[in-house]
N, C-alpha and C positions, 0 to 999 in steps of 0.2 A: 231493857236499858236502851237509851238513847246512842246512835253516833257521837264521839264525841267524850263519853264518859271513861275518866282513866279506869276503871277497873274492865268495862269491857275489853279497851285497847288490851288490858295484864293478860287475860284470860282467853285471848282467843286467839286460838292455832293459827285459822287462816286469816288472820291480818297477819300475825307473827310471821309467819311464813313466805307471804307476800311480802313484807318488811324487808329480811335478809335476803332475799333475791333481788330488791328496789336497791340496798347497798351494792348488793354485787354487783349491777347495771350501774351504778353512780361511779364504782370505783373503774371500769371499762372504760366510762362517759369521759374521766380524769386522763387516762391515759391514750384517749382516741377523741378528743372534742369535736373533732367534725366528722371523721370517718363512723361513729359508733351507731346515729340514726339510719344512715343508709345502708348498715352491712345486712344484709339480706339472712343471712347465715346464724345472726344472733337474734334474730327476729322466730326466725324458726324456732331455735333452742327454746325463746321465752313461749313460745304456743305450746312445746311438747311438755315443757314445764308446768305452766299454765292447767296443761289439760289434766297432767296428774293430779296435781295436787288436788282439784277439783273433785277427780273421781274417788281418789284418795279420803279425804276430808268430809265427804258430802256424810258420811255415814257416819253416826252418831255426833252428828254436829247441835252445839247447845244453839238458844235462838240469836244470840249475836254473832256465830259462828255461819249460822242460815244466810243472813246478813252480808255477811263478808263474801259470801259464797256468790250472793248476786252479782255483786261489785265483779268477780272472779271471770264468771260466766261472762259476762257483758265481754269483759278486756279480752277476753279468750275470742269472741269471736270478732269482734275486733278486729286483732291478730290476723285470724285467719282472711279475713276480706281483704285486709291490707294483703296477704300474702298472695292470695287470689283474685285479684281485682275484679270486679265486674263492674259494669254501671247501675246496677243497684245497691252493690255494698257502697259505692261510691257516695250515692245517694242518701243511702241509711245513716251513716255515720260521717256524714258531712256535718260540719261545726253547726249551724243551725239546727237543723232538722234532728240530728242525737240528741239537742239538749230537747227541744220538743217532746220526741219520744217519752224521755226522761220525768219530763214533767206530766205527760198525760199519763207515764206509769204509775205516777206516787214515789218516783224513785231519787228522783234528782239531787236531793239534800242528800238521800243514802252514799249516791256515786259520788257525789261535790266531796263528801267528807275524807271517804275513801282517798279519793284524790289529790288532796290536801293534807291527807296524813304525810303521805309519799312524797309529795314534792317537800314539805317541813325537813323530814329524812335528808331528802337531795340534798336541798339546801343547806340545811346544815353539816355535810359532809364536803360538800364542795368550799363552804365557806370556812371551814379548818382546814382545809387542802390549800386553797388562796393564803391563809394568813402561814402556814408553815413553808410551803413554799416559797413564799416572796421573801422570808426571813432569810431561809437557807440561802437563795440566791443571792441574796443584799450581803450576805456575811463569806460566800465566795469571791464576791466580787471586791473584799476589802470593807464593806461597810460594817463596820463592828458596835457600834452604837444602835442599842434595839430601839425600833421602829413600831413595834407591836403595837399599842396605842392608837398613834396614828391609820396605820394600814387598816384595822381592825376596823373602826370608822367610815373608810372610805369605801371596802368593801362591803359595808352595810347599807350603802347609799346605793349599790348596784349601778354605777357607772358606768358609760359605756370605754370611757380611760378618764386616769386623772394623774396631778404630782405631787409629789410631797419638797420640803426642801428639808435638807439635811445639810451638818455641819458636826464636826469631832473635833474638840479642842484639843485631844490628846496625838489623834496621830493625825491631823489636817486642817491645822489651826492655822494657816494661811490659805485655806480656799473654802468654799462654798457651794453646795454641789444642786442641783434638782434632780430628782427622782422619777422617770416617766413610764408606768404601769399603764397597760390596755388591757382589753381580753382578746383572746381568741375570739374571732369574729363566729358569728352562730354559735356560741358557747358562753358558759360564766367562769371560765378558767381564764384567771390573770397569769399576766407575765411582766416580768421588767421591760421592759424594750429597750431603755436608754439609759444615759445618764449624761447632764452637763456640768463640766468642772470650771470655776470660775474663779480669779487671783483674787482673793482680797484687796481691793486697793487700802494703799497707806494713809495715815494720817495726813501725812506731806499733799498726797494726790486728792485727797478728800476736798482739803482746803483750801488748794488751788482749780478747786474745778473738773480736774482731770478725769476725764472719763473712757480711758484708753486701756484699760484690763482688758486682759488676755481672758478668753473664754470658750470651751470646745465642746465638743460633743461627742459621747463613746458610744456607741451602738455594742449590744451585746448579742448581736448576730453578724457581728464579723468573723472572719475569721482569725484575726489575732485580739483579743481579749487583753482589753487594761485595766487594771486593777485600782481602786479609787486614790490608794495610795502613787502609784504610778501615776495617775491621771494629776492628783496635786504637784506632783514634780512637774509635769510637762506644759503645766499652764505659768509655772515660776520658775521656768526657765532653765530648766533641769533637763539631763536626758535619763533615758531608758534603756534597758539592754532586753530585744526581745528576740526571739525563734520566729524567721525570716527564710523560708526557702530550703528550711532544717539546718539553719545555721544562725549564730549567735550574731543580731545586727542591733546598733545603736542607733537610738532617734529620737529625733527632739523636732520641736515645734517651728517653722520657717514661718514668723510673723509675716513674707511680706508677699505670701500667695497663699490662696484660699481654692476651694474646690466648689463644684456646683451646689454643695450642701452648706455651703460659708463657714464652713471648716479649716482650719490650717491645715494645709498638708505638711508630710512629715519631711525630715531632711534623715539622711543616715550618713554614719559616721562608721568608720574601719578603728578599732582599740583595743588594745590584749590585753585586760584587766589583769589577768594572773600576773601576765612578764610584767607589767609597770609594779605592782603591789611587790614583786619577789626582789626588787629592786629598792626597798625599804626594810629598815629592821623592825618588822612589826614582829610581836611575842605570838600574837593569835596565828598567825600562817607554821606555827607549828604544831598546832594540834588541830586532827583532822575536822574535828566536829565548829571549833571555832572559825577554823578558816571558810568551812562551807557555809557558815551562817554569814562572814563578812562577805564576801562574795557575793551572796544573795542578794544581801540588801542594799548593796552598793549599786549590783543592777537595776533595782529598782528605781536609783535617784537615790534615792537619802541619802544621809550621810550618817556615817560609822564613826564610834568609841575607838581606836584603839591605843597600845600599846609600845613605844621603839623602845630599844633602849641605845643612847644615846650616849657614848664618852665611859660606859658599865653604868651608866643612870637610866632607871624607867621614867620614861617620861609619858603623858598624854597625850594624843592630838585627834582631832577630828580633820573623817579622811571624806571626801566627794569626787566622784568619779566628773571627768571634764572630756569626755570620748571627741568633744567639737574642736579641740585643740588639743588634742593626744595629749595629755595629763591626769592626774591625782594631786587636788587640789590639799593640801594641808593647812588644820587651822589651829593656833592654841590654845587655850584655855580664857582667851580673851577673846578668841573667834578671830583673832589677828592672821592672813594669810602669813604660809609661810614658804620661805625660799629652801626649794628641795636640797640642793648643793649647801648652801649650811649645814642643815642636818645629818646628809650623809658622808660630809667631807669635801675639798677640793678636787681629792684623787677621784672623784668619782665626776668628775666635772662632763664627762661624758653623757652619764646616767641623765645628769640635769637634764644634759639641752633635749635627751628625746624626751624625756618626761614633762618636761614642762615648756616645750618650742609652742609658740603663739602661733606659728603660720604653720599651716597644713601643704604639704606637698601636692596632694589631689584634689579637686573640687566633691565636696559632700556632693552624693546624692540626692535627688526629692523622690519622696512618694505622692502619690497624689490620690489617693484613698477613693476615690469616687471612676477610677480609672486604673485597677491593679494592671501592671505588666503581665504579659504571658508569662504562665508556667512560676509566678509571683504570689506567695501565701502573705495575705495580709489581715 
C-alpha cells in the first residue's frame, strides 16, 4: 500500500505511535510556544523515545510498518545531530541537501507524507486549542455572544493577527466593541490581546454630524482587567468600582486628557457604596445573597432593579451608582430621576445632602495608565 492510504494509516503501529507522541509534543507546543523548540531536555526525551520505539517495533513489522520505520530512523538521527552538532550533521541535514538526499534515496514522497501526516495532527489540535481558548477568554472577559463562526474562519486563514467587530444588544446595546487577536510571535497560538469599546452615537449626533464618541481601548495584559460590560459603562459615561492597591477604588473616564496610547486616562473617585445604599429602604439589602449580587453589579456601572418600601408601600426604582459626585442615583419607573429626601422623608434631610451633594469636597484623582504610580496596581 501507498503513503497515504487510510487503512494503512488504521493498521500501523508505528505511525500510531508516532502520532500520540506528535499530540503529546503539540499539547507541550500549547503551553510553551516559544520555550518548547529550544528546551534541550525534551529533545533528548523524543531521541530516547524515538530510539525505542524503533528497536521496539522494527520486529515483526508488516511492509507499511517497515515504512513508517524509515520515516523513524531518518527523525532519530536527526535528533541526534541536532543534539550533537557537528559540521557535517549540520551539513547532512541542512534544508537543501536532506531534501536532495531524500530524493536520490527514492524516499522523499515517503518522508513528505510522513511529515504531513504530523503537521495535519498539529494543526488540527492547535487549531481547536485557538478556537476554545479565544471563546473561553471572550466569555471571561464579559463577552457572551458566541463568536465561534467567525473566529473559526479567521483562524483558518493563518494570520499573523486580525479583528473581528462585536456588538450584544442584550447586555451592551449602547456600545460597539472590536476585537483584537494576534499570535504568539514564532508560534500558531492566538490570544486576545485587546479590546476597543466605543459609545454608540445617537440619532440626534448622527444627524448633526457629530462625531465626538467616546472611544477606549482595554488591554488584557494589564494588570487590572475590565470586563466588556464595565468597559460599556466607562465609554457612557459611567464609573467602575475596581481593586486598586487591594483596595476598593472608583473610576471613570477624564474626557479631557489622554495618555501616550490616546487613551483616556482614568479619574478615581473615594464612595462607600454599602453606607449610601444602607441609607435607603431597599427590601434586597436584607438578604444576604440579594444584597451581594446588588452590590456587584452596581460596581460594575449598571444599574439595578430594586425594591423600598416607601410610606408600608413596595415600590420600584432603578438604582446607579454616581461615586463622581458621592451619590445613588434613583430613577422610576419612567426613568424620571428621583429626589432622595422625598423618598426617604424630610427627617432624613441629612441623609440627602451627603447622598446626593454635587460638589465634592476633594479634587478626584487621575490615573494615567501609560504611567502607573509606584507601588500603584493598575
Amino acid at each position: 500500500m501507498q503513503p497515504g492510504n487510510d487503512i494503512a494509516a488504521y493498521s500501523n503501529r508505528v505511525l500510531d505511535a508516532v502520532r500520540i507522541y506528535a499530540e503529546q509534543e503539540t499539547q507541550l507546543l500549547i503551553a510553551n510556544p516559544r520555550g518548547h523548540k529550544a528546551d534541550r531536555a525534551n529533545m533528548q526525551l523524543k531521541y530516547q523515545h524515538y530510539t525505542n520505539l524503533y528497536k521496539s517495533l522494527k520486529r515483526g513489522a508488516d511492509r507499511e510498518e517497515r515504512r513508517s520505520l524509515l520515516y523513524l530512523r531518518k527523525e532519530t538521527r536527526k535528533l541526534k545531530a541536532t543534539l550533537n552538532p557537528t559540521i557535517a550533521g549540520k551539513i547532512l541535514y541542512s534544508g537543501i541537501i536532506d531534501i536532495a538526499r531524500s530524493f536520490i534515496g527514492g524516499r522523499y514522497a515517503l518522508y513528505k507524507w510522513h511529515h504531513k501526516t504530523l503537521q495535519n495532527d498539529q494543526q488540527e489540535l492547535i487549531r481547536t486549542h485557538n478556537l476554545n481558548s479565544l471563546q473561553d477568554t471572550l466569555k471571561k472577559a464579559g463577552f457572551y455572544m458566541s463568536m465561534e463562526g467567525p473566529l473559526q474562519k479567521m483562524i483558518d486563514l493563518n494570520l499573523p493577527e486580525f479583528h473581528l467587530r462585536y456588538n450584544d444588544p442584550l447586555h451592551c446595546k449602547k456600545t460597539d466593541f472590536t476585537l483584537h487577536v494576534k499570535k504568539i510571535p514564532g508560534s500558531d497560538i492566538y490570544y486576545l490581546e485587546k479590546f476597543e469599546a466605543m459609545a454608540r452615537p445617537t440619532l440626534q449626533s448622527v444627524l448633526s454630524n457629530d462625531n465626538s464618541f467616546v472611544r477606549q481601548s482595554f488591554s488584557l495584559l494589564e494588570k487590572m482587567n475590565v470586563t466588556a460590560g464595565e468597559a460599556a459603562n466607562l465609554v457612557n459615561g459611567r464609573s467602575v468600582c475596581k481593586e486598586i492597591g487591594g483596595k476598593d477604588t472608583w473610576i471613570s473616564l477624564d474626557l479631557t486628557t489622554k495618555d501616550q496610547q490616546q487613551n483616556y486616562v482614568y479619574k478615581t473617585h473615594t464612595f462607600d457604596l454599602e453606607k449610601a445604599l444602607g441609607k435607603l429602604p431597599i427590601k434586597q439589602l436584607q438578604n444576604p445573597g440579594q444584597r451581594g449580587s446588588l452590590l456587584e453589579g452596581l460596581k460594575t456601572g449598571s444599574s439595578r432593579e430594586v425594591t423600598m418600601t416607601i410610606k408600608g408601600q413596595s415600590v420600584k426604582y432603578t438604582l446607579e451608582a454616581a461615586p463622581n459626585i458621592k451619590a445613588i442615583h434613583i430613577f422610576d419607573s419612567s426613568n424620571r430621576l428621583q429626589d432622595i429626601g422625598a423618598i426617604i422623608g424630610d427627617s432624613r434631610n441629612r441623609a440627602k445632602q451627603k447622598l446626593t451633594g454635587m460638589a465634592c469636597n476633594q479634587e478626584n484623582g487621575i490615573i494615567d495608565m501609560s504611567k502607573p504610580k509606584k507601588g500603584q496596581s493598575i
